[in-house]
N, C-alpha and C positions, 0 to 999 in steps of 0.2 A: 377327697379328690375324685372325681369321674371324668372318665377319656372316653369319647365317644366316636366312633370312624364313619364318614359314609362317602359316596361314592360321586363325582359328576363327571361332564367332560367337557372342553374346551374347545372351539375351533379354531383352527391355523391353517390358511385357505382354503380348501374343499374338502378336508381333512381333519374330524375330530381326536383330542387325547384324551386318554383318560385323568382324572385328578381326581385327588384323594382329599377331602372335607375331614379334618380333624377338629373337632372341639372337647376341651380340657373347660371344667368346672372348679375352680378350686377358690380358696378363703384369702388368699392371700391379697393385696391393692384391696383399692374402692367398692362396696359391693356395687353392682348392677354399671359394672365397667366392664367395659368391650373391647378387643385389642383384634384386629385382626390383620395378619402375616402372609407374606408368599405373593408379594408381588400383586396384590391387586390394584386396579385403577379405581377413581373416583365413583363411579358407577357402581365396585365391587365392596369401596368403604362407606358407602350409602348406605347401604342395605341393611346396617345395622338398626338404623329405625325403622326402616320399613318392616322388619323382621321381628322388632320389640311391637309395633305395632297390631300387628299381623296375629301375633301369638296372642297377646291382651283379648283383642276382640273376638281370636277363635275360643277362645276361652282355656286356654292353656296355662295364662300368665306369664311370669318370664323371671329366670333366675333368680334370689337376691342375692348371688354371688358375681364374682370376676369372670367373665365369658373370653377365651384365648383359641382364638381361633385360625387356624395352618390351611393355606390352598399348599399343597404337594402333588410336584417337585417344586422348588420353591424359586429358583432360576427362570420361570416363563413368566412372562405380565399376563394377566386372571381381567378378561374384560367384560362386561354387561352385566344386564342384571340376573342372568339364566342362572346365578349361586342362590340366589335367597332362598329356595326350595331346599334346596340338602341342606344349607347352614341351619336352618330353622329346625330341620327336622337330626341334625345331627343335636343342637342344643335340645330337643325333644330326648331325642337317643340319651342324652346325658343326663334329663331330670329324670327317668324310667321310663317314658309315655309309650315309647317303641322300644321293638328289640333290635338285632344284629339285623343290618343292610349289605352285607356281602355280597348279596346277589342282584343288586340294583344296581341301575344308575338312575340319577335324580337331576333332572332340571329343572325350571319356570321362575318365573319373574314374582312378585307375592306384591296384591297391595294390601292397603294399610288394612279393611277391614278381612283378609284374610284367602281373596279370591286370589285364583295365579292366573296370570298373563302369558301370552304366546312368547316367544323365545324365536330366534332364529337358529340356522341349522340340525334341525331336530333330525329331517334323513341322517347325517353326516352323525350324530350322536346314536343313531340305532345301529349304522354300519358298522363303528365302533363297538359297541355292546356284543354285536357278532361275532367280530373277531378276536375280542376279547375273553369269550365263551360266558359273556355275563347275560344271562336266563331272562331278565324284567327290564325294560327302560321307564319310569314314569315322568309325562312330558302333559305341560298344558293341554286340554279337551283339542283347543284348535290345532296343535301341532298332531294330533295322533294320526290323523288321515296319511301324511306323508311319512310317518315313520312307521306307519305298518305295514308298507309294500315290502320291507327288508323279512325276509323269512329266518325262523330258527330266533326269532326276539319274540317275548310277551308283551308288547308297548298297551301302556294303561292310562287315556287319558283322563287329566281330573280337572278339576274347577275349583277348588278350595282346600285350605290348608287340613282342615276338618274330615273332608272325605279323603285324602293321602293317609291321616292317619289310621282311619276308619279300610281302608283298602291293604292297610299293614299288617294290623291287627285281624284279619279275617277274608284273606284272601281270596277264598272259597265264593266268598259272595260277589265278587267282579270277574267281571269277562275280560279278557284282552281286546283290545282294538281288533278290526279286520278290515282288510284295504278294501276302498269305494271305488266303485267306477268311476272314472275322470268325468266331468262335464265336460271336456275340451273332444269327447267321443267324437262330437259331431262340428267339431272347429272346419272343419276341410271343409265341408260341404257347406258351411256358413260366412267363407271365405270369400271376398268379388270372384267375379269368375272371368275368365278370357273371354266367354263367348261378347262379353260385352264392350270387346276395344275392335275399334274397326278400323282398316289398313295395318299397317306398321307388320306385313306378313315376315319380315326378312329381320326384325326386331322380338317376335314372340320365337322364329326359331334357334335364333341367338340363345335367346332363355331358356329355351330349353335342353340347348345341348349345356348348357350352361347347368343345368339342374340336373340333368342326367348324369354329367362327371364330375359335379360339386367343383366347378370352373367359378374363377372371378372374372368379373365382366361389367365393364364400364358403357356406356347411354352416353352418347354425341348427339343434341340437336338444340334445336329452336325452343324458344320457351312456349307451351302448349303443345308441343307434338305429341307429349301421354307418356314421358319417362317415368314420370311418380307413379300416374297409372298402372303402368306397365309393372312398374318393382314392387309395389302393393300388391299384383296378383301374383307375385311369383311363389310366395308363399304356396301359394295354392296348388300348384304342380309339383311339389316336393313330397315323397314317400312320409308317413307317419317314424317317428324316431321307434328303432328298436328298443327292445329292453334296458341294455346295457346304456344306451344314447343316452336315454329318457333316465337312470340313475343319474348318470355322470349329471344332467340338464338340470333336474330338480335337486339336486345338493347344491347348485353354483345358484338357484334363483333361491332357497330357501336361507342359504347365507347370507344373502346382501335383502332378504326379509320380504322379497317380491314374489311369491308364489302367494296366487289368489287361497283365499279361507276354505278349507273343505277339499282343496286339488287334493289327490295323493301324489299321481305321477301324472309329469308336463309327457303329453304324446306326442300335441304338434308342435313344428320346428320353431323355435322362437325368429321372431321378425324386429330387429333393432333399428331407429332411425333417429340417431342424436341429434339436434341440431349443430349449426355451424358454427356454433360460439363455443363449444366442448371445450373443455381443458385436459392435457395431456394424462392427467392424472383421473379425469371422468373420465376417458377413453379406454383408456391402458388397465386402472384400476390403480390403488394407492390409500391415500387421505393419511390421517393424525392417528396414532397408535398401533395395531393392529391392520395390516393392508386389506380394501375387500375390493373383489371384482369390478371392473370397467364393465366398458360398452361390449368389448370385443369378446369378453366371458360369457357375459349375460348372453351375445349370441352364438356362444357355442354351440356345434352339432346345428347350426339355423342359420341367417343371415345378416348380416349389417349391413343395412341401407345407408349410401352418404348421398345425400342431397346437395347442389349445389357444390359439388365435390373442389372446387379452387377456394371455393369463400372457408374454406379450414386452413386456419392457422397451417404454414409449413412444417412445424418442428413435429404438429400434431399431426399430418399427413406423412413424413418420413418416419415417427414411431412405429406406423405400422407395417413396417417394413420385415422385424422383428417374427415379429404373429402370424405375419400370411407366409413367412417358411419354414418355422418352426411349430407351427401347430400351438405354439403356449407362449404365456405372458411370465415373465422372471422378473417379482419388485424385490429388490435389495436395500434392507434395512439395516440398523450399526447391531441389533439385537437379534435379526433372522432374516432369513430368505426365502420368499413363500415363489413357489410357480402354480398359477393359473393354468387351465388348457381353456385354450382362443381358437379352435379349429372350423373358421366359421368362413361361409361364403360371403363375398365382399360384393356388393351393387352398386356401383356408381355410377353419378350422371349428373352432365353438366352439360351449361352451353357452351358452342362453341369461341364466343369472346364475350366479355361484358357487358354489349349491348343484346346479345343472343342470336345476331341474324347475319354471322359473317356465314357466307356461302350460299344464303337463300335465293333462291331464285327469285321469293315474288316480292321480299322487304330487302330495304337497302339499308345494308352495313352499316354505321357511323363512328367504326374505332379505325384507327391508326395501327396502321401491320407494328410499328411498334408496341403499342397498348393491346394489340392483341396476341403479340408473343411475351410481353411480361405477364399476361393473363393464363397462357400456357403452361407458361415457366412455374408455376406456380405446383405443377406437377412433376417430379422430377422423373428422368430416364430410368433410373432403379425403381423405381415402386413402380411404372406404368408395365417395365419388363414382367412383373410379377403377377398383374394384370391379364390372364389368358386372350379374353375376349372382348375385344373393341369392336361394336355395331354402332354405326348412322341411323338416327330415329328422324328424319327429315316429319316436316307438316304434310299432316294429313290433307291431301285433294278434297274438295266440296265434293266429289258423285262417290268417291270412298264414303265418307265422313255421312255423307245422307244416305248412302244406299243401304238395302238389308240382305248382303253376301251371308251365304254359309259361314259361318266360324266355327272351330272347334271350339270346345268346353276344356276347362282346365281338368275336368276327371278322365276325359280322354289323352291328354298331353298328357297328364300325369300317371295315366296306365304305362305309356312309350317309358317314360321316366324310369318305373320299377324297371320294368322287364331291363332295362339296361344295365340300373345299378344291382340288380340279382345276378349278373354277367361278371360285372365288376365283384361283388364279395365275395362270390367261390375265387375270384384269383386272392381274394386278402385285404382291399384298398380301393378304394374310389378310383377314378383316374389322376386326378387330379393330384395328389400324394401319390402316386406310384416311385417306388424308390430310383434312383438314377441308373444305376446297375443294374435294371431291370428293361429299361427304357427300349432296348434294340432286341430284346427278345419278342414283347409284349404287342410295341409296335414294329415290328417288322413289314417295310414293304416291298408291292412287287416293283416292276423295270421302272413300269410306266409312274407309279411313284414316287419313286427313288428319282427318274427324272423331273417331276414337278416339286419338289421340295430341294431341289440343288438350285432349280432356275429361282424359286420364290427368296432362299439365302443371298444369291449372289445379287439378285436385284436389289434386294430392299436390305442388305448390309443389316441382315440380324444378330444379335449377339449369341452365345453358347445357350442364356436360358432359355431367350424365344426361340432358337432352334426345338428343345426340349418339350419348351411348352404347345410348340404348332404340333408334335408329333404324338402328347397327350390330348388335345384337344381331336386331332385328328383318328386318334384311337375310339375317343369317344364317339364321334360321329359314324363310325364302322360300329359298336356298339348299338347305337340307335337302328343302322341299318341290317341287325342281327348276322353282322358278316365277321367272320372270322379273320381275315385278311383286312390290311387297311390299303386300299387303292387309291388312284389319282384322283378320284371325285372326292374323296374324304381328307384327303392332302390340301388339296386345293379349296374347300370350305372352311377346313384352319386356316390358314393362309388368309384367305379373304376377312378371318375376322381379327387378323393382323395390318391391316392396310389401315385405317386411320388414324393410329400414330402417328407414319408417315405421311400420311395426309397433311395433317395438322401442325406436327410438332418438328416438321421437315421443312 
């Protein structure tokens, strides 16, 4: 009888466990029968051929005894193909070919002639290794790039079942991985750029206060006034993700198996733009066994662009109601409960009725004030309150539209941007998340704004949160103005990107 132990880990949303690969050799049943225990899915009882395969052709051969094989702890369901790696080399471990794996962990997919295939979550399994004080991760060639940013890991990638064993048996002759510079170095500068949208001045400074305190903010206008336009460059005024960002960002795209070949760590802010057909569970994140990330994960620490923001399903538009206050997505299953972090800036934009040209001046309407308040309604008063910033993108004028005015560049907007949000993180927090209990200290104003935030409440009958949110918004705009004090000019520009609610939905 031979027991052999080796080492993998499992993911359970942005968060890998460690599991323990047990294989037992023994005489007892069928020879060259396979059994294997602990909750694995289809995917994980596959493997058994891909693994007799694998071996055969690395030229290993393959038992002719009873192979019984334990994922532990044996209470979690064991999903993908990331086990055939350790199983194969744990039944290695048990014909002699290798010694003790104590200090590994072992992942990758294995095909039949003996190559291994990328795996997802390979970050999330090195972060593990680290905290676990486990010395080596060995992860498919293509996963190593993104698991070597994690420092205090040896990550070794390989390519075939032959060179694992060969890298077991002679350590000395492999190097460990070491992190690559990102290609996405020069994403920003490769970005559209502002200089190249012309009018809409009162629309680009929107976005950017809007990017400067990580503010949500919804686009009212006509169809071609350059809303899309506009949200496709906003990207490009947003600071580069920090360190910690840029972990958190590539563990949630390396999960759900979208992180380009070769990245190590995502720099810039991820840009999401689902269409209108999404289902709640594309959104939010969900599906069949094991939950992975939505929409609003994939753009965390980034942005979520909704197009057409009415033409989503309602139940899918009030889900996010959830995520844009709590920072994170909770799927609850009868087996677990996995939380996401969703902490993403929201862009919307829509017209203003389903023909698109209720309020133009120079095309005439064709809906029914009816059909265009069930068009409305389709937003509701709670998710729009949550909503910071509501700007009018009205059609661009023909001498705008043809002329060649100055514009700024987004690397100069986007300089404005930093110097703000380095304002904002020596206090702790964006504006826009700034804790409530904080709120009167932070923005505190003088007379003269104290009296234009009483009159803009009592007029336009705001509620508690829009009260809160004109006063983060307002804090930001003091921010951008490098002013310690928030004044009645900086009141009064919150405020104003409060009015088309009332406009519209009044």
């Amino acid at each position: 009888m031979a027991l052999f132990k080796t080492r993998s880990a499992a993911v359970y949303g942005i968060d890998a466990h460690l599991i323990e690969v047990e294989v037992d050799l023994h005489t007892s049943g069928s020879a060259n029968d396979s059994r294997m225990v602990g909750m694995p899915d289809v995917a994980v009882r596959e493997s058994r051929e891909r693994i007799k395969s694998a071996m055969f052709n690395s030229g290993f051969g393959y038992p002719n005894r009873t192979v019984t094989i334990n994922l532990a702890p044996a209470n979690i369901r064991k999903e993908g193909a990331g086990f055939d790696l350790p199983v194969a080399l744990g039944i290695l471990g048990a014909m002699g070919h290798v010694t003790a794996l104590d200090r590994h962990i072992i992942a990758g997919e294995l095909s039949l002639d003996g190559a291994i295939r990328p795996i997802r979550g390979a970050l999330s399994m090195a972060v593990c290794a680290r905290d676990k004080g486990i010395p080596n991760l060995v992860v498919p060639a293509e996963n190593a790039a993104e698991a070597a940013v994690v420092e205090g890991v040896n990550v070794y990638g390989v390519r075939h079942l032959a060179e694992v064993v060969a890298l077991l048996e002679r350590p000395q002759e492999f190097a460990p991985s070491v992190p690559t510079s990102s290609p996405q170095a020069d994403a920003v500068a490769a970005a559209p750029d502002f200089a190249d949208v012309r009018g809409q001045t009162m629309a680009k400074r929107a976005l950017e206060v809007a990017a400067a305190g990580s503010h949500n903010l919804l686009m009212i206008g006509p169809p071609g006034s350059g809303k899309t336009m506009l949200a496709k460059r906003f990207a490009g005024i947003l600071p580069p993700l920090t360190f910690d960002e840029a972990i958190e960002t590539t563990k949630i795209h390396s999960i759900a198996g979208m992180l380009p070949g070769g990245v190590g760590l995502l720099r810039q802010r991820p840009f999401r733009a689902p269409h209108h057909t999404i289902s709640d569970a594309g959104l939010l994140g969900g599906g069949a066994g094991t939950p992975r990330p939505g929409e609003v994960s994939l753009a965390h620490n980034g942005v979520l662009f909704l197009d057409e923001f009415p033409e989503f399903p309602r139940d899918v538009l009030e889900s996010l109601r959830q995520p844009l206050e709590d920072g994170a997505v909770t799927i609850a299953r009868s087996t677990m409960t996995l939380c996401f972090p969703s902490s993403f800036m929201l862009v919307a934009a829509m017209n203003p009725c389903p023909c698109g040209f209720f309020g133009d001046s120079t095309r005439e309407c064709r809906c029914t004030p009816a059909i265009i308040q069930r068009y409305l309604g389709k937003i509701s008063g709670p998710l729009l309150d949550r909503i910071d910033i509501h700007v009018e993108v009205p059609a661009v004028p023909y001498k705008e539209l043809r002329g060649n005015p100055a514009t700024e560049s987004s690397a100069e907007i986007r300089g404005r941007v930093e110097d703000a949000r380095a304002v904002q993180q020596a206090r702790g927090y964006y504006n826009s998340r700034m804790p409530t209990r904080l709120i009167r200290k932070q923005c505190a104003l003088d007379d003269s704004g104290e009296r234009t935030l009483e009159m803009a409440v009592r007029r336009m009958g705001l509620s508690a949160r829009a009260h809160d949110r004109i006063l983060k918004v307002a804090r930001t705009v003091a921010d951008l103005d490098q002013s310690e004090t928030v004044s009645a000019k900086h009141v009064a520009e919150a405020v104003q990107y409060r009015s088309m609610d009332r406009n519209y939905w009044t």
